[in-house]
PDB file of N, CA, C and O in Angstrom, chain B, residues numbered from 101:
ATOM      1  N   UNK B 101      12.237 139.638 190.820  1.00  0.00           N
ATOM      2  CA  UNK B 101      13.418 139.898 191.646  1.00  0.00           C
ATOM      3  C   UNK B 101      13.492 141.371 192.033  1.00  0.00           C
ATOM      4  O   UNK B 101      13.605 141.642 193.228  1.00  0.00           O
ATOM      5  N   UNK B 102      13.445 142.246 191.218  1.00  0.00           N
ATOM      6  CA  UNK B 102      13.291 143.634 191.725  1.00  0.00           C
ATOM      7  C   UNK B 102      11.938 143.986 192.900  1.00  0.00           C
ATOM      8  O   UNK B 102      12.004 144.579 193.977  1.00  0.00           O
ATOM      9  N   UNK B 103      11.138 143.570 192.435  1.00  0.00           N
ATOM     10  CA  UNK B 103      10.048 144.027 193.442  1.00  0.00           C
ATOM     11  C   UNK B 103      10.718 143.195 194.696  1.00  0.00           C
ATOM     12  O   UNK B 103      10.691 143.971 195.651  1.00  0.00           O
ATOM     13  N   UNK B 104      11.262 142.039 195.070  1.00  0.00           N
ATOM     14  CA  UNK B 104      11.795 141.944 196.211  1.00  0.00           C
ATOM     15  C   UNK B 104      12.595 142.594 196.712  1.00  0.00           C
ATOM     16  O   UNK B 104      12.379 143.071 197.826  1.00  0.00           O
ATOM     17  N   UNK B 105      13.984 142.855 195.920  1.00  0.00           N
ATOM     18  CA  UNK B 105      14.992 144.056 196.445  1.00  0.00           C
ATOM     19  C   UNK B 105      14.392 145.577 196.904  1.00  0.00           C
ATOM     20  O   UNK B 105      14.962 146.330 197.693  1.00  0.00           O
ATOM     21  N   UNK B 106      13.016 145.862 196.172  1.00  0.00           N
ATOM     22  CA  UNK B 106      12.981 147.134 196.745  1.00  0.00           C
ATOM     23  C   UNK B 106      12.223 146.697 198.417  1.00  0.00           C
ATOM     24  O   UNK B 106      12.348 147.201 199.533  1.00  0.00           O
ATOM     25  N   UNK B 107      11.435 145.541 197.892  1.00  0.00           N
ATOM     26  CA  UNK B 107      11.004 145.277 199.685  1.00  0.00           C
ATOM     27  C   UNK B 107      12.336 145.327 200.352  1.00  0.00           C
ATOM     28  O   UNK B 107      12.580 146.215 201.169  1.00  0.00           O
ATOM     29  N   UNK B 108      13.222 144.393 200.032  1.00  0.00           N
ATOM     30  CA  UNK B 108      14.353 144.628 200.995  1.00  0.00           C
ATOM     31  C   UNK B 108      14.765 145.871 201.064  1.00  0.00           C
ATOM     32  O   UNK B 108      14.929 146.221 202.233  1.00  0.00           O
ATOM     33  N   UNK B 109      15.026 146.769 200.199  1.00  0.00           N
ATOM     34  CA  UNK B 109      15.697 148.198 200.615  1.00  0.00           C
ATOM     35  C   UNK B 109      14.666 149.120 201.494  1.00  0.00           C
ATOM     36  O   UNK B 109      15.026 150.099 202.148  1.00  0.00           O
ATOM     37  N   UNK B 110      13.355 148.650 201.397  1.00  0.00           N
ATOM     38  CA  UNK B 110      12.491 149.562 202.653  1.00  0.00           C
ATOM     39  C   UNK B 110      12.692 148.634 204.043  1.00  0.00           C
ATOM     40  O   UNK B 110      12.907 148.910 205.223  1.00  0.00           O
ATOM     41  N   UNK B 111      12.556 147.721 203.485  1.00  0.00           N
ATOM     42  CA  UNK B 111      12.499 147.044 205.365  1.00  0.00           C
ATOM     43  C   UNK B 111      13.843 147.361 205.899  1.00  0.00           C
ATOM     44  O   UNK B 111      14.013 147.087 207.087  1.00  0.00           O
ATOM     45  N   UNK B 112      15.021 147.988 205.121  1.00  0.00           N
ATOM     46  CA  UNK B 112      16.972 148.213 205.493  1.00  0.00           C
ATOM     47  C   UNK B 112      16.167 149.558 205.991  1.00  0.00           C
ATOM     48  O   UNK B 112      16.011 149.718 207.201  1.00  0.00           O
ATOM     49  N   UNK B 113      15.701 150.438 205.142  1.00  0.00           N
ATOM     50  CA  UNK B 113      15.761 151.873 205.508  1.00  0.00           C
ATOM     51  C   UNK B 113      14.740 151.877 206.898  1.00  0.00           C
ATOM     52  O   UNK B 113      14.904 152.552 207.914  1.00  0.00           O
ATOM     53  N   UNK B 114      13.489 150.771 206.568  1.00  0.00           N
ATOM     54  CA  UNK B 114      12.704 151.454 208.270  1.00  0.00           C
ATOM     55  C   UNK B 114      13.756 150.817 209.418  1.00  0.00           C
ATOM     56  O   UNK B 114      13.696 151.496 210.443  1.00  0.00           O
ATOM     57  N   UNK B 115      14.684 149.721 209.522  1.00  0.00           N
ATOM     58  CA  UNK B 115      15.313 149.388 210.248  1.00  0.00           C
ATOM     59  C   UNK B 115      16.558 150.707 210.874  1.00  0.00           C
ATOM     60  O   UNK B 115      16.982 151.006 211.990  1.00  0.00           O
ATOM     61  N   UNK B 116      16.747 151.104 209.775  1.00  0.00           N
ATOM     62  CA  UNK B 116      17.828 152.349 210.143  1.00  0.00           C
ATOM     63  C   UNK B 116      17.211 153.409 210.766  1.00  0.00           C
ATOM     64  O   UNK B 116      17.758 153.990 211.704  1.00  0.00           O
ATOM     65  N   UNK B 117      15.411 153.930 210.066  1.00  0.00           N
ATOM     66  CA  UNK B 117      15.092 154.656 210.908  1.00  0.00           C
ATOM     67  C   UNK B 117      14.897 154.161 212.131  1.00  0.00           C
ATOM     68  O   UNK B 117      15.670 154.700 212.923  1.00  0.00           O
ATOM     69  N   UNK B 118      14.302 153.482 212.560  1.00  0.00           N
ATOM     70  CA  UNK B 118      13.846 152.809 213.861  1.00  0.00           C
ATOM     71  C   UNK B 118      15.622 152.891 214.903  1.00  0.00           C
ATOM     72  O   UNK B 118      15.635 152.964 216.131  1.00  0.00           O
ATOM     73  N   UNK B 119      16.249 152.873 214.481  1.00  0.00           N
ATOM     74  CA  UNK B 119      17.225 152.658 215.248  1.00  0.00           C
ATOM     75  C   UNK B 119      17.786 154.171 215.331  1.00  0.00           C
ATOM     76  O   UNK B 119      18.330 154.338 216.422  1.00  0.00           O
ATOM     77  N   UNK B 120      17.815 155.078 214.692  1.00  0.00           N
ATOM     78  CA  UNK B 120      17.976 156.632 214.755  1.00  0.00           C
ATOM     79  C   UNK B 120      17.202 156.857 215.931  1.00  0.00           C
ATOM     80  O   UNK B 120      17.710 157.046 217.036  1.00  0.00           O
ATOM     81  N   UNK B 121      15.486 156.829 215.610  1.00  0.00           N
ATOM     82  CA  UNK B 121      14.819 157.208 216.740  1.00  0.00           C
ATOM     83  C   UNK B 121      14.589 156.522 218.066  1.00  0.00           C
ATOM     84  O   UNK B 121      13.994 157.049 219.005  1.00  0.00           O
ATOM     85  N   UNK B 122      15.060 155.413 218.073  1.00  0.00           N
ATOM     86  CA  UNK B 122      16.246 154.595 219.365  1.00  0.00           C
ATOM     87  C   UNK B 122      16.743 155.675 220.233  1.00  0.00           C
ATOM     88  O   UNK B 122      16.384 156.280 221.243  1.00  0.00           O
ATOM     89  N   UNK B 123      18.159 155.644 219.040  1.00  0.00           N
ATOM     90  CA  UNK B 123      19.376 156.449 219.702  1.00  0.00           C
ATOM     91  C   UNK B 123      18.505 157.323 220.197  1.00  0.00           C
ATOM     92  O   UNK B 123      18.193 157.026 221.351  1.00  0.00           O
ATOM     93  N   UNK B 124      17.943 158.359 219.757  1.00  0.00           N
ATOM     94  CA  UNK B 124      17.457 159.665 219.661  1.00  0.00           C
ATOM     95  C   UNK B 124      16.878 160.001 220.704  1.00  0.00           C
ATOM     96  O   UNK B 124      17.011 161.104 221.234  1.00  0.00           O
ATOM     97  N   UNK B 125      15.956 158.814 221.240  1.00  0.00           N
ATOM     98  CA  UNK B 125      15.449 158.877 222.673  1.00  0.00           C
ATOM     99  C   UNK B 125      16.400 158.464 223.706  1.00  0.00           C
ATOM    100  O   UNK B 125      16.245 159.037 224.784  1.00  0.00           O
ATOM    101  N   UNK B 126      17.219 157.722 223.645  1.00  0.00           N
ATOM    102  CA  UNK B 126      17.838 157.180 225.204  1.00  0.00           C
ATOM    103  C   UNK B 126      19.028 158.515 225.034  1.00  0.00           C
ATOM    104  O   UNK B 126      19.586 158.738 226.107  1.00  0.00           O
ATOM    105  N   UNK B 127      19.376 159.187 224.176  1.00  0.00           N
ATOM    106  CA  UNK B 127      20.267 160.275 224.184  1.00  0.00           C
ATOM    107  C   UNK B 127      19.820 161.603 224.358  1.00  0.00           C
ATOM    108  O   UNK B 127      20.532 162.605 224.296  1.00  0.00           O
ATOM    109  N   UNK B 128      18.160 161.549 224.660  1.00  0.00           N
ATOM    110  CA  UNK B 128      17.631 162.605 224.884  1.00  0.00           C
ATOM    111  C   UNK B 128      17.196 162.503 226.505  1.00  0.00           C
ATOM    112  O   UNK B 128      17.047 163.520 227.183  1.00  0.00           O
ATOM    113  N   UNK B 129      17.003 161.093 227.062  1.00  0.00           N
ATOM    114  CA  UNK B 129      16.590 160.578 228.436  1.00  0.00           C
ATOM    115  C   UNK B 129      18.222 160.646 229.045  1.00  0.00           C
ATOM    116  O   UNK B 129      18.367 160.959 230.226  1.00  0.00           O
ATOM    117  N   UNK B 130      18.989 160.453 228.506  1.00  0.00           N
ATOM    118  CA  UNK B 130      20.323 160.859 229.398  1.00  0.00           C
ATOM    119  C   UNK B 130      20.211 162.267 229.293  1.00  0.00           C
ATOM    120  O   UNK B 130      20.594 162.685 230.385  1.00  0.00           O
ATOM    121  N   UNK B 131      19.962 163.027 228.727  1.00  0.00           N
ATOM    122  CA  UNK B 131      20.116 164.579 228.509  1.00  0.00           C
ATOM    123  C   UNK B 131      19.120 164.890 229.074  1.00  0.00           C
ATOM    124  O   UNK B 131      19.119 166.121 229.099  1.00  0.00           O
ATOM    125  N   UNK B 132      18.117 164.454 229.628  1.00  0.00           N
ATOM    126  CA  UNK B 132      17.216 165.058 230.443  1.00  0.00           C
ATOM    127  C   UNK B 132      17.585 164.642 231.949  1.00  0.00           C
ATOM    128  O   UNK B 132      17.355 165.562 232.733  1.00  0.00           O
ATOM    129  N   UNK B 133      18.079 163.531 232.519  1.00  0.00           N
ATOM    130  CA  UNK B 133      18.563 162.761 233.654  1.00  0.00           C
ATOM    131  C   UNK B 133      19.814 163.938 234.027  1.00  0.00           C
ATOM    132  O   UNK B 133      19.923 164.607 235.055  1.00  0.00           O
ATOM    133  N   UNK B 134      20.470 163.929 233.122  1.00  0.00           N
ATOM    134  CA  UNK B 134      21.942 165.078 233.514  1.00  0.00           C
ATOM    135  C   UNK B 134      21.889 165.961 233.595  1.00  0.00           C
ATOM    136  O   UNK B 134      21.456 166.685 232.699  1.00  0.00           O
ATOM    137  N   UNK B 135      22.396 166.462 234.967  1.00  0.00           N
ATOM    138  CA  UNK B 135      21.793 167.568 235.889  1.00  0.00           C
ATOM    139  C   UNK B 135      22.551 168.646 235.006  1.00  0.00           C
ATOM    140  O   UNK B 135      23.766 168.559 234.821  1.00  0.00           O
ATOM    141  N   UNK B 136      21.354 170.227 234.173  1.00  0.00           N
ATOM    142  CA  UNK B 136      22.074 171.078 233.260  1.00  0.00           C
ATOM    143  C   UNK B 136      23.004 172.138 234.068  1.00  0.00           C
ATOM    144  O   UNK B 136      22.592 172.523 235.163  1.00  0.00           O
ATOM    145  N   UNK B 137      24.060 172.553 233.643  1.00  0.00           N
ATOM    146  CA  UNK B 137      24.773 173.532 234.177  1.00  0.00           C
ATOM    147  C   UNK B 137      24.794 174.576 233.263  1.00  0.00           C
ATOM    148  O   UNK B 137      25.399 175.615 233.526  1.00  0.00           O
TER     149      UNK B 137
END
């Protein structure tokens, strides 16, 4: 049972990263699209 929970707690954490570096890009492609002042 433990060796499954830690699989589950890496496949939670790459899911969270993966979704950081998501955000990270479409908030960097609006910030590049928006004209700087």
């Amino acid at each position: 049972m433990s060796s499954y929970r830690a699989k589950k707690r890496a496949f939670i954490a790459r899911l969270i990263l993966i979704d950081v570096c998501v955000v990270l890009t479409i908030v960097l492609m609006i910030e590049q699209t928006r004209p700087v002042c």
